[in-house]
C-alpha positions as CSV (number, residue, x, y, z in Angstrom):
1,X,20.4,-10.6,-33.5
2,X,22.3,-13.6,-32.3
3,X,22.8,-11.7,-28.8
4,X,19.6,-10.3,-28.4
5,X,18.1,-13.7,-28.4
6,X,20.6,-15.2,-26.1
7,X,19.5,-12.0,-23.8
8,X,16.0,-12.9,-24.5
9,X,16.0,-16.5,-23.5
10,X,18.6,-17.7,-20.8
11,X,17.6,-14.8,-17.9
12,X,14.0,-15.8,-18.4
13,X,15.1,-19.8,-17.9
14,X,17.0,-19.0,-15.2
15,X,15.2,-16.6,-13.3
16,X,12.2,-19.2,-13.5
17,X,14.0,-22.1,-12.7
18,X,14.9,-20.3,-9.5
19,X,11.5,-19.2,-8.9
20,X,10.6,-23.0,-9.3
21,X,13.1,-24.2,-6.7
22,X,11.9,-21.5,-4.6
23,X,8.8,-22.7,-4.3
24,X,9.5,-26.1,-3.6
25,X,12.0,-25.7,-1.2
26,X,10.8,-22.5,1.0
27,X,12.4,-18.8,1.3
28,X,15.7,-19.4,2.9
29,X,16.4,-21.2,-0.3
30,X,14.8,-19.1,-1.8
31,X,16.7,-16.4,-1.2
32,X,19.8,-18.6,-1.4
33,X,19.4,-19.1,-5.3
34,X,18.3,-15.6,-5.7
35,X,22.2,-14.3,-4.5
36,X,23.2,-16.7,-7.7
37,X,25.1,-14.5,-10.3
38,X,21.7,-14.9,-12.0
39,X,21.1,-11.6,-13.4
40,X,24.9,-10.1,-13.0
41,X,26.2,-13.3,-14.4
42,X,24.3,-12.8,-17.4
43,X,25.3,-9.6,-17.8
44,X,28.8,-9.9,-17.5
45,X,28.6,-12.6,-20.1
46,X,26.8,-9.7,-22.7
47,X,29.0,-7.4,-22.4
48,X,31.8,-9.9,-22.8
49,X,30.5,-10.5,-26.0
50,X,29.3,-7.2,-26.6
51,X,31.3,-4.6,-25.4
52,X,34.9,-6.7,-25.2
53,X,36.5,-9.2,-22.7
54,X,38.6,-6.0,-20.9
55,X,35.4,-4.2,-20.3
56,X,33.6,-7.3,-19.1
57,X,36.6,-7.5,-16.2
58,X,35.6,-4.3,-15.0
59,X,32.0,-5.1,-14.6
60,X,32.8,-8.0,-12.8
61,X,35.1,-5.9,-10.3
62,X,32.0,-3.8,-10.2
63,X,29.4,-6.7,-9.3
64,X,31.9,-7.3,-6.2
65,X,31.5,-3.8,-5.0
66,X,27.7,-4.1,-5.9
67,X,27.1,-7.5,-4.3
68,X,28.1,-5.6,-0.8
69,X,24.8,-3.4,-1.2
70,X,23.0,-6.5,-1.2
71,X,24.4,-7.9,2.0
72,X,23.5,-4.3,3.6
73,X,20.1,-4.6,1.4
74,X,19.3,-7.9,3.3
75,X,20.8,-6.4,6.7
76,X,18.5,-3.4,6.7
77,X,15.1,-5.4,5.9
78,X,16.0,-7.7,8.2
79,X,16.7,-5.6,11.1
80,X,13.4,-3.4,9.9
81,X,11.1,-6.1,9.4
82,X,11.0,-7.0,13.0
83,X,8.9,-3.9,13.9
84,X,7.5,-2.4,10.4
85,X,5.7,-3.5,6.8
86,X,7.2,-4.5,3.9
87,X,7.6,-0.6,2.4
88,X,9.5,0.8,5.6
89,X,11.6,-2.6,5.2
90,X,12.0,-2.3,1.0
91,X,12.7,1.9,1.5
92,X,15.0,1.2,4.2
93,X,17.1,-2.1,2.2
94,X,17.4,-0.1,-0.9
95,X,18.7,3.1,1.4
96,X,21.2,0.7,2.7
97,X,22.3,-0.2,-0.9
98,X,22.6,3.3,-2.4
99,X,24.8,4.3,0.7
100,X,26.9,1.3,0.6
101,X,27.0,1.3,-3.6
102,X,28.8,5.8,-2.8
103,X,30.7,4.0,0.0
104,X,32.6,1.7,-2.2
105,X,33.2,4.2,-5.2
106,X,36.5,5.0,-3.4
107,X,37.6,1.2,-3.2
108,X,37.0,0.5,-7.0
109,X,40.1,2.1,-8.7
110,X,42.0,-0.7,-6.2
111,X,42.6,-4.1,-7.8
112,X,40.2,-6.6,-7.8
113,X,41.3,-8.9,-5.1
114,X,41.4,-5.9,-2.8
115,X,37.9,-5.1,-3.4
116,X,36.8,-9.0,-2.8
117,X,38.4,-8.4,0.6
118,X,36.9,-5.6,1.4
119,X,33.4,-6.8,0.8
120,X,33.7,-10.4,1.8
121,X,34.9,-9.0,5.3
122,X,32.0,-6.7,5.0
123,X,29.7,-9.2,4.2
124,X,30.8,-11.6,7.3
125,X,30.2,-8.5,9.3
126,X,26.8,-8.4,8.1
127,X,26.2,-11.6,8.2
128,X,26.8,-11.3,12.3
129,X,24.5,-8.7,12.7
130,X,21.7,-10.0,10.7
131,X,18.5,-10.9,12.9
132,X,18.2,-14.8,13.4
133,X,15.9,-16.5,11.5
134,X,12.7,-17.8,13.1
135,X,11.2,-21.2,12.5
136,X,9.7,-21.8,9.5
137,X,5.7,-21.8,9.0
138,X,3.4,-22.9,6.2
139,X,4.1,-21.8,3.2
140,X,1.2,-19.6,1.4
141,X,0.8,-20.7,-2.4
142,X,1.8,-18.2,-5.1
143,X,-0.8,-17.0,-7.2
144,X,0.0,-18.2,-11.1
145,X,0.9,-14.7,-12.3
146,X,4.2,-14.5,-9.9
147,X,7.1,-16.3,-12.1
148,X,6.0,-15.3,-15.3
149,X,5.9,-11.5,-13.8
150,X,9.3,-12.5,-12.4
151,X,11.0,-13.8,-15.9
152,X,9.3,-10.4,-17.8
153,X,10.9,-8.0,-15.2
154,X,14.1,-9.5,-14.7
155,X,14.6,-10.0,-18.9
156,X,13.6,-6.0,-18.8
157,X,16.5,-5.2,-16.4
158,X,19.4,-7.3,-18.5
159,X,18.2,-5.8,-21.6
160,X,18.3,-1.9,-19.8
161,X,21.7,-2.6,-18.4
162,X,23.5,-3.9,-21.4
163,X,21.8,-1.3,-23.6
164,X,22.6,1.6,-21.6
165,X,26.4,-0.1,-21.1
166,X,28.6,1.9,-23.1
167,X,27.1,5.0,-21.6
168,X,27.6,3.8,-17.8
169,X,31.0,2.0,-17.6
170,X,32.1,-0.8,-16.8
171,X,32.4,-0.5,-13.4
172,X,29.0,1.4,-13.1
173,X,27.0,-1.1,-15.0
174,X,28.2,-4.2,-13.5
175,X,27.5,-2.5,-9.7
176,X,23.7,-2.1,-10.7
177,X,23.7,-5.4,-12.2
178,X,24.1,-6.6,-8.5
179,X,20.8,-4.3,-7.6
180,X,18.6,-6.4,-5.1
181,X,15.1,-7.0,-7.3
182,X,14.9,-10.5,-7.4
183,X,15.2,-10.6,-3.6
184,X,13.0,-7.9,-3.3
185,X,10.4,-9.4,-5.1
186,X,10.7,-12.7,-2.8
187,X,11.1,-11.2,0.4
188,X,7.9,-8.1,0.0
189,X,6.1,-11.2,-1.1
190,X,6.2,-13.2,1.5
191,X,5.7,-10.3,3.7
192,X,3.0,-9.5,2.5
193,X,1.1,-12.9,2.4
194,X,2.9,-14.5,5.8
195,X,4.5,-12.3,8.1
196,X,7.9,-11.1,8.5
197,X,9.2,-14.2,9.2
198,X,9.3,-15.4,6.2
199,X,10.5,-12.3,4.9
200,X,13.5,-12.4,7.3
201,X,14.8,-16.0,6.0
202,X,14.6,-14.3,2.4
203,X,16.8,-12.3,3.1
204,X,18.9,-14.1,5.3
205,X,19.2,-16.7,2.9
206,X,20.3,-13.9,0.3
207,X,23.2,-13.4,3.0
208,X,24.8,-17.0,3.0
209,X,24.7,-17.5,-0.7
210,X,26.9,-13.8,-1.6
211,X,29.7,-15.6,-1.0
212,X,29.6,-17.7,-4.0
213,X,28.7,-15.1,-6.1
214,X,31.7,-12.9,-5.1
215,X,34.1,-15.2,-5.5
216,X,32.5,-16.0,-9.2
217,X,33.0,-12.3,-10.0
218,X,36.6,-12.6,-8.8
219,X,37.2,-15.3,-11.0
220,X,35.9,-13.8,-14.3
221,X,37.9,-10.5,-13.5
222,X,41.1,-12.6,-13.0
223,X,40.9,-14.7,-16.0
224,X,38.5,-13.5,-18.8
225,X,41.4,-11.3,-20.6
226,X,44.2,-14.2,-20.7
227,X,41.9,-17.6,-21.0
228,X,38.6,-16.5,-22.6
229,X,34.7,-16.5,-21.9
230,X,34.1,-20.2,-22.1
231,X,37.2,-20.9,-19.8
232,X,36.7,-17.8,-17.3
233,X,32.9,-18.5,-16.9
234,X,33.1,-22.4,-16.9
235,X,36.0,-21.7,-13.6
236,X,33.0,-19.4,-12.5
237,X,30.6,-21.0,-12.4
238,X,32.8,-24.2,-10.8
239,X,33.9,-21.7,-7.6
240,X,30.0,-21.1,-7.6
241,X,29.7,-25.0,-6.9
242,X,32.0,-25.4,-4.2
243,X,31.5,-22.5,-2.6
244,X,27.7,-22.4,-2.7
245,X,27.8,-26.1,-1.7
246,X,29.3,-24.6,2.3
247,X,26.5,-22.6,2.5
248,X,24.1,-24.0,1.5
249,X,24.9,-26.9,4.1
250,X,25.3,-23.8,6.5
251,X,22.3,-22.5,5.8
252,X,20.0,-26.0,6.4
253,X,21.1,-26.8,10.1
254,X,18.7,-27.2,12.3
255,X,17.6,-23.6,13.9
256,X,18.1,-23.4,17.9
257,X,15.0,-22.2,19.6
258,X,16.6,-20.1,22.2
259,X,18.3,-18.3,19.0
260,X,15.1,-17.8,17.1
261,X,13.3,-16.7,20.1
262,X,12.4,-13.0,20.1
């Protein structure tokens, strides 16, 4: 009962105190916090508890493998946006992940630190080819329904992950913890009410701030088994910090025109 409430009540905090700065701070940021181990970190923690610290190491190698299909996610509906809606964008990003989640079944009987290189490389790669991000506009309000529909759907996805656990794996379950909906949600949003644009710094934002979370992952899987959930997750969440703390100061220089330019 204990865990069901924890499950219950932290993911809708944090999802909606994302969704908060989101708002206040536009959709590169936006997209930014969304590439936070919010949903995966969660998850790893429940099944720490739940299913044992071993298993929990494997989902976190898994989330690193995962965490790649977002990069390719946010590659694909950048690339798509340019010249298409939001549902040619959203098919062709979640193509991109399913590919890139068969691609890297190979790559996760390796240890954990080669898997971190192979998708941080990846990810840089990525990053290189995504489509520049145009200058911002006005933002469009959200109507009042959007976090709270947020909070509900995200709490639904931890609770279908961590139940369905024991039948997926370890490695299985923490890969689809890293499945792109909260960026989804962000980036068909804004495309939708603004433009592409908008839609584009979602996801490039989304981009800059995997790098944190991958390193996080690598940190639980190195250290859970020997020092413990409250010592592997507090390191976590410090690598988060510093590492998040480059990009996002990456992410907030000033655009050049000529770049942005189509």
């Amino acid at each position: 009962m204990a865990l069901l409430l924890l499950k219950l009540s932290l993911t809708p905090i944090l999802i909606g105190g994302a969704s908060l700065a989101a708002r206040r701070w536009g959709p590169s940021i936006g997209g930014w916090l969304v590439a936070l181990p919010l949903t995966s970190g969660p998850v790893a923690l429940y099944l720490a508890l739940d299913q044992g610290y071993a298993f929990a190491a494997g989902a976190a190698k898994g989330s690193i493998a995962g965490l790649l299909g977002d990069a390719t996610f946010a590659l694909a509906y950048g690339l798509i946006a340019r010249r298409a809606g939001w549902p040619a964008s959203v098919t062709c990003g979640f193509a991109a992940f399913g590919v890139t989640a068969l691609a890297m079944q190979p790559v996760l009987p390796a240890p954990a630190i080669v898997v971190f290189a192979v998708v941080a490389a990846a990810m840089a790669i990525c990053l290189a080819l995504a489509v520049p991000a145009p200058a911002s506009g006005e933002a469009t309000p959200a109507p009042a329904w959007d976090i709270p529909a947020r909070m509900v759907v995200g709490t639904a996805i931890v609770l279908a992950i961590t139940a369905a656990a024991q039948t997926l794996g370890p490695s299985l379950s923490g890969l689809l913890a890293a499945f792109p909906v909260y960026v989804t949600v962000l980036a068909v949003f804004a495309h939708r009410l603004e433009g592409p644009g908008p839609a584009i710094h979602v996801v490039r934002g989304l981009q800059m701030g995997l790098f944190g979370t991958i390193v996080f992952f690598l940190v639980i899987n190195a250290s859970i088994e020997r020092l413990g959930v409250v010592v592997a997750f507090g390191a976590g969440l410090l690598a988060v910090v510093l590492v998040q703390a480059v990009s996002l100061r990456l992410l907030r220089r000033p655009v050049d025109p000529a770049v942005s330019a189509p």
